[in-house]
ZAMARGU-4260 file (C-alpha; in steps of 0.2 Angstrom, whole numbers, plus 5000, padded with zeros to 4 digits):
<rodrens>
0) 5363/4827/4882 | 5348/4823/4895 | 5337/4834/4899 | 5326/4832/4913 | 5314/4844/4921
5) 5310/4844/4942 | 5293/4837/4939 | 5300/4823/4928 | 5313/4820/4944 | 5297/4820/4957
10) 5286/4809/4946 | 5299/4795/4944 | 5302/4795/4964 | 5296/4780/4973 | 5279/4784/4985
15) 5289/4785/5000 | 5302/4796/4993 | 5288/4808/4988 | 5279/4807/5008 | 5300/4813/5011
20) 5302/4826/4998 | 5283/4835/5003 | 5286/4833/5020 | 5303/4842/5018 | 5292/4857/5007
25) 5279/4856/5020 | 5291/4860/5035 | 5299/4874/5026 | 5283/4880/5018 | 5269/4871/5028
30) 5255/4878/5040 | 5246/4868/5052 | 5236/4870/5069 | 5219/4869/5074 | 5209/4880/5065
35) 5188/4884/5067 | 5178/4891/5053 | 5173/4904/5061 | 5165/4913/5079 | 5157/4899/5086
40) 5161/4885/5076 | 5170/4869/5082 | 5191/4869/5080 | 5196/4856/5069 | 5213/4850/5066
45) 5220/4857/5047 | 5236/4860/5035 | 5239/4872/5022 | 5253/4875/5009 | 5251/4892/4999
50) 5263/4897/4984 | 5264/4902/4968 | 5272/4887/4961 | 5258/4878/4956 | 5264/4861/4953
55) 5270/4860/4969 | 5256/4863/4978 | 5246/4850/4966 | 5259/4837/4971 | 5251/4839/4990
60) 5231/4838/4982 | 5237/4823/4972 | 5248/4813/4985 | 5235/4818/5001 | 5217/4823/4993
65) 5210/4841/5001 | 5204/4854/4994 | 5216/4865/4978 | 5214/4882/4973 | 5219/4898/4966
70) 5221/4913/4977 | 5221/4930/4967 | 5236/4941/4972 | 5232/4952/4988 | 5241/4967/4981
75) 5244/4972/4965 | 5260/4970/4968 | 5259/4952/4973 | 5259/4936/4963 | 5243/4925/4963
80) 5247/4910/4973 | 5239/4891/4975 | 5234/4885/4991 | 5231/4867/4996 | 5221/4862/5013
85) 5214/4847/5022 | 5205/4848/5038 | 5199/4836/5052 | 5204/4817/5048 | 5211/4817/5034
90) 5222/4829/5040 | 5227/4820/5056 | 5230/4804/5043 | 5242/4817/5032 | 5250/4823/5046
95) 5253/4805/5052 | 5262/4798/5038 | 5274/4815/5037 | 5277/4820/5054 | 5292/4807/5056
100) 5300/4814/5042 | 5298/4831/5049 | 5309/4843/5060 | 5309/4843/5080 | 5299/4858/5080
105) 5287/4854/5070 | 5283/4837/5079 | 5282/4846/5094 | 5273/4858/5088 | 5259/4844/5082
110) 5260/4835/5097 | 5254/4851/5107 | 5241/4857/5094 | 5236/4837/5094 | 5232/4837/5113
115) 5221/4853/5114 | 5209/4842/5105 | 5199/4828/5112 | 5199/4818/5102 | 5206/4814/5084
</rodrens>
């Protein structure tokens, strides 16, 4: 009998199969736009997967870098969830090697937010 968990399954996918399979988990569960920090403060370019499967979320901060962390629930009724985020180029260079693998909207949606901004 083999067992085999879904992590094992990830883990032993070549790099560009992993970039198909996160890009797929992005475009279902995936934010991204241009974002500022606050009143005032410049827009930047950023992405953002948040859930409570934290494995999944750490496959994006391993795979692309960023920033990983727990969020508490916002209810009690909630679940604590994981969030993952990357902002300004190392966004853009993220987004870059994703977006073909992506769906219409979502390139179209990027190729919008992507010319509201200067400059990359």
């Amino acid at each position: 009998m083999l067992l085999h968990t879904q992590k094992d399954s990830y883990e032993k996918l070549s790099q560009k199969n992993k970039l198909i399979f996160l890009a797929g988990v992005f475009d279902g569960e995936g934010s991204s736009g241009i974002w500022s920090s606050g009143r005032g403060r410049s827009r930047r370019f950023g992405m953002t997967v948040e859930t409570s499967d934290k494995d999944m979320v750490k496959r994006f901060h391993t795979m692309f870098g960023g920033s990983f962390f727990l969020c508490p629930a916002r209810q009690k009724h909630h679940k604590d969830t994981w969030r993952w985020r990357v902002v300004g180029d190392r966004a853009y260079e993220c987004m870059d090697k994703m977006i073909s693998y992506m769906c219409l909207r979502r390139q179209e949606k990027y190729n919008v937010d992507t010319s509201n901004i200067t400059s990359k």
